[in-house]
N, C-alpha and C positions, 0 to 999 in steps of 0.2 A: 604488619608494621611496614612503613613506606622505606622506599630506601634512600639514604641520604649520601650527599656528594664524597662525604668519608670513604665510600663503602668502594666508588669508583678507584680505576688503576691510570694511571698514566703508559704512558708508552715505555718506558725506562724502567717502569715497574713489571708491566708487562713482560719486559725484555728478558728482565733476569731473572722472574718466574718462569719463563720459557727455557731459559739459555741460550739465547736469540740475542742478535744485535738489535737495536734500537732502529735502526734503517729497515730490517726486517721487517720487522713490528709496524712501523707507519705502511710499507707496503702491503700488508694482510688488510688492513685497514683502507686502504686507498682501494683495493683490488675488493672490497665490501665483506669480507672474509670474518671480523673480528671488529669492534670497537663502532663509536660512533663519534663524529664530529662535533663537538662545542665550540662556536668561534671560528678561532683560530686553533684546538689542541684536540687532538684524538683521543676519548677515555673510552677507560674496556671495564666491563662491570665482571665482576667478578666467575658469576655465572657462565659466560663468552669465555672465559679463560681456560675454568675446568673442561665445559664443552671440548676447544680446540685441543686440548691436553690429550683427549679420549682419543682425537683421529691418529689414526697410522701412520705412520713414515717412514721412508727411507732414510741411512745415513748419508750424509755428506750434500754438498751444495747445491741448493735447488735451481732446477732450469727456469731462464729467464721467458716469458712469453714474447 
């Protein structure tokens, strides 16, 4: 079954599925990490979500490159 535009996330959606701010979110995105570009708007399939869900982390505020 194909997947339909439903199924994608927004950045905001993304966000608070992460527990990320939204500025985060576009930056994973920007940095090629997560999501794809339509247009003008970043969507993250669902898929991409879980994935990034699974890597590891540290707490607290990530360093800037």
């Amino acid at each position: 079954m194909a997947s339909g535009t439903r199924d994608l996330l927004t950045t905001a959606d993304a966000a608070a599925a992460l527990g990320i701010s939204e500025v985060r979110v576009r930056k994973l995105c920007r940095d090629g990490r997560i999501g794809t570009l339509f247009g003008d708007r970043w969507l993250i399939t669902p898929e991409e979500l879980k994935a990034f869900k699974k890597i590891p982390r540290l707490p607290g505020r990530p360093k800037d490159d």
